[in-house]
N, C-alpha and C positions, 0 to 999 in steps of 0.2 A: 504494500500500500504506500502511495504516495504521500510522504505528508512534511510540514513545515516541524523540522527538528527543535529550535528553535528559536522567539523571533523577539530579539530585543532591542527596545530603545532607551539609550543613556544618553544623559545628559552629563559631561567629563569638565574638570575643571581644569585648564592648562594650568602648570608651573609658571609661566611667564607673568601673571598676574592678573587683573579683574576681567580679562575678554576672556570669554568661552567657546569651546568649539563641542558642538554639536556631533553626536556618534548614531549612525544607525548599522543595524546588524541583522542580515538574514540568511538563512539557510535553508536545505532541501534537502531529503533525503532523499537518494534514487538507486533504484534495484539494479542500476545500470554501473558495470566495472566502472575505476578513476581511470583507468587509460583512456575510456571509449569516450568517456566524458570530453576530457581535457582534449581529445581528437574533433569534439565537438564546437568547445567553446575557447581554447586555446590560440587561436590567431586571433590577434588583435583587432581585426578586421569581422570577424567572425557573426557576432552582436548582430549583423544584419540579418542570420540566417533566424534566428533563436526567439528574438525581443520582439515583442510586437508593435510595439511603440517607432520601431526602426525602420522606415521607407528604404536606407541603403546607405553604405560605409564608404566612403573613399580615404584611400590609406596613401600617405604621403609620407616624406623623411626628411628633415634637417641635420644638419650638423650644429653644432654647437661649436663656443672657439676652440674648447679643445679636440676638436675633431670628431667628435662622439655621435652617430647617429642617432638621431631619437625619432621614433614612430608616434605619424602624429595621425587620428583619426577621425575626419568628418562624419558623423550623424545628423542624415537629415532625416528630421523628425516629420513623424506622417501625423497628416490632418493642416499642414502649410505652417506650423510653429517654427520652424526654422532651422535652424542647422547648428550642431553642438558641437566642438571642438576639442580635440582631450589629446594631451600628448603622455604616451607611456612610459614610464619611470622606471619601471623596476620588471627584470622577467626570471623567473625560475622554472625553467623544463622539468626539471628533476622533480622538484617540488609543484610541480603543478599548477600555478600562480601567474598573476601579472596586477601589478600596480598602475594608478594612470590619477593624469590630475585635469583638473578643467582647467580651459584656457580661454574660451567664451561660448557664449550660447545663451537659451533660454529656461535657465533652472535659475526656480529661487535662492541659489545660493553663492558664495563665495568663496574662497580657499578650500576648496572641494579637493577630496585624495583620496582613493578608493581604492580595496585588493579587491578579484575576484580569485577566489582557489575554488580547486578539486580536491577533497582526500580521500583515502580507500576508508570504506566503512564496511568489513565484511567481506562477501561477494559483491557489494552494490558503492556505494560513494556517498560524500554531503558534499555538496556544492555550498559555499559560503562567499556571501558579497558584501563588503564592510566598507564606510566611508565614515570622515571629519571631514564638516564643514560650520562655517557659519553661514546663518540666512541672510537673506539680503533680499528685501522690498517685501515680503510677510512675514507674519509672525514665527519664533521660535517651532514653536507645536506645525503651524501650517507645514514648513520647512520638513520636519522631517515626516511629516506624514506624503508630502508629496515626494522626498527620494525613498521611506519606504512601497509608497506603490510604485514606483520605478523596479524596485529591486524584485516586487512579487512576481509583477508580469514578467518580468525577466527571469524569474526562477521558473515560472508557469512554463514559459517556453522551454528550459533546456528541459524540463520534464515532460515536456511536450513530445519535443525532436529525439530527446533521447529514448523513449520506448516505440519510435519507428525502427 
């Protein structure tokens, strides 16, 4: 059975002092191996097959001065919302993961930094999709109720794609 392992929203106090950053967290459990997963939702680019929120990804690359490629990936959001921009930070193969931050778009928020992982659970996996941010232009609550329904449809789908 499909179902949402666990699904929490914290509210986190930085060290830095009185600004806070905003945490939402969710997961899926799926009867489906982490290899078959992470073959799934593993490219960064990927998101467009899964999300339903996702009209289609175009995936571009910079360098930085130090010479470093960084993968950067358009989502243009279905219903004419616009197009969401996110370049990705951090990749572990091994470990199954990919980190990414926003760069512009139309989400309530701001300093936005998200993982998405895979781990084995079993025979099956938990898909986990975790970000910090703060809100920007609604309220704290509003803010994370709308990246947590970001994050369901988007669990809904790799549970979707993954039992075809």
């Amino acid at each position: 059975m499909k179902r949402i392992a666990f699904a929490t929203i914290a509210v986190a106090t930085l060290a830095a002092g009185p600004a806070h950053a905003l945490e939402v967290i969710r997961s899926r459990d799926l009867p489906t191996p982490a290899e078959a997963v992470w073959a799934l939702v593993g490219d960064f680019c990927a998101i467009q097959f899964w999300h339903p929120q996702v009209e289609r990804c175009i995936l571009s690359a910079d360098d930085d001065d130090d010479g470093i490629r960084a993968q950067i990936r358009g989502l243009v959001v279905k219903g004419g919302l616009g197009t969401i921009v996110e370049v990705e930070t951090a990749r572990d193969e091994t470990g199954r993961s990919y980190s990414y931050g926003l760069i512009q778009g139309p989400l309530p928020v701001r300093a936005y930094n998200a993982t998405l992982a895979v781990r084995p659970n079993g025979t099956g996996s938990t898909v986990i999709w975790s970000a910090t941010f703060d809100a920007e232009g609604m309220s704290d609550a509003e803010a994370v109720a709308d990246i947590a329904g970001v994050f369901e449809a988007g669990l809904a789908g790799i549970a979707r794609e993954a039992s075809r």
